[in-house]
DRENTIZA-939330 format. One record per residue (C-alpha): residue in three letters; x negated, y negated, z negated. Coordinates in steps of 0.5 Angstrom, whole numbers, plus 500, padded with zeros to 3 digits. Layout:
BEGIN
ALAXYZ ...
# end
This chain:
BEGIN
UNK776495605 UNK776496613 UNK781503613 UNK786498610 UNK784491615 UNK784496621 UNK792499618 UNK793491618 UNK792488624 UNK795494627 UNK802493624 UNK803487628 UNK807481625 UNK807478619 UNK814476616 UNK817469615 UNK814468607 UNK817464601 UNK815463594 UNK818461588 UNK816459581 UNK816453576 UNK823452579 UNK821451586 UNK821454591 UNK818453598 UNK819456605 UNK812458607 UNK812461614 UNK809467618 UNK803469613 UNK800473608 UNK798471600 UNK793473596 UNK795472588 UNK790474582 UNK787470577 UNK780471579 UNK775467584 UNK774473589 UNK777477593 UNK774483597 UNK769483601 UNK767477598 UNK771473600 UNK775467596 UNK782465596 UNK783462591 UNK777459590 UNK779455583 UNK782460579 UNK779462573 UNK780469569 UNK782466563 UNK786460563 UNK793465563 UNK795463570 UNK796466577 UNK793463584 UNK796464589 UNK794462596 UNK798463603 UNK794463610 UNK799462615 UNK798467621 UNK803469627 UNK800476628 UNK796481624 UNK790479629 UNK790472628 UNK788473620 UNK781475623 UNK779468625 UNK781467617 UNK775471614 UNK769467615 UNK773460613 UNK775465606 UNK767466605 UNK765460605 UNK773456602 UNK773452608 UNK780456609 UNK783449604 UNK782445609 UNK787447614 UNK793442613 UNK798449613 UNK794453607 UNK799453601 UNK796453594 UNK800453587 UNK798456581 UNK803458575 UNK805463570 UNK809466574 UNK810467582 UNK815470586 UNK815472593 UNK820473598 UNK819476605 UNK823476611 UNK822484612 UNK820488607 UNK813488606 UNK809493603 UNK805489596 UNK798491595 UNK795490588 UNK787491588 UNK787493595 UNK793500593 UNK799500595 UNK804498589 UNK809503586 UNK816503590 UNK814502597 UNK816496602 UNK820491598 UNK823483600 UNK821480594 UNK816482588 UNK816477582 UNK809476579 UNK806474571 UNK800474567 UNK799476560 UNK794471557 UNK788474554 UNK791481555 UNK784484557 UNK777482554 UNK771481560 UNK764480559 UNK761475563 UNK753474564 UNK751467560 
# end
C-alpha cells in the first residue's frame, strides 16, 4: 500500500465530495470516503468499523481532509476507530451510494484503480449474498 499513499499525498487537494443514497443527498466537503461492506481496510486500518460482510448493505465513511497530507494524521485514529468521534466524520449505510466530486477523481477499488479512469461520480450497490466466505468459528 505505501506506492499508492505516497502517489496520494503527493497529488495535492483533495476535491469538494457529496454523496447520495436512499433519496438523500449530503454535501460533505474536502475529503476522501472509503466504501466496502467489510470492517478492514488496508494496512489494518478500520473505517467502517460497523459493517458487517453479510448484511447486503455498503458502509461508506467520509474523512474530511483540506490536503492530501492532512489525511496522515488520520491513520492511527482509523486503527484504533477513534476517527467516529470527530464531529466531521460522516457515515451512512445502504444498498446503495452515489459519490459526487468537484473534480474528477481517479476511484480505487481494493486498492486498483477502476476501469475508466478519473470520473465525477460513480454510483456503488451490493448484491446480497453473491460471494460465500468461510470465516473461523
Amino acid at each position: 500500500y505505501a506506492a499508492p499513499i505516497l502517489r496520494t499525498l503527493r497529488a495535492g487537494r483533495p476535491s469538494e465530495l457529496a454523496w447520495a443514497g436512499d433519496g438523500e443527498r449530503e454535501t460533505l466537503g474536502r475529503g476522501m470516503v472509503v466504501v466496502g461492506n467489510l470492517r478492514q481496510y488496508g494496512a489494518r486500518l478500520n473505517p467502517a468499523a460497523d459493517a458487517i460482510e453479510d448484511d447486503g448493505l455498503l458502509d461508506a465513511v467520509f474523512i474530511p481532509a483540506s490536503s492530501a497530507a492532512a489525511l496522515v494524521p488520520w491513520v492511527p485514529l482509523l486503527w484504533t476507530g477513534l476517527h467516529r468521534r470527530h464531529p466531521m466524520v460522516r457515515e451512512r449505510r445502504g444498498a446503495s451510494v452515489t459519490l459526487e466530486s468537484s473534480d474528477p477523481v481517479l476511484v480505487q477499488i481494493d486498492g486498483d484503480a477502476a476501469p475508466g479512469g478519473a470520473v465525477s461520480s460513480v454510483s456503488l450497490a451490493v448484491k446480497p449474498r453473491a460471494l460465500a466466505l468461510l470465516q473461523p468459528a
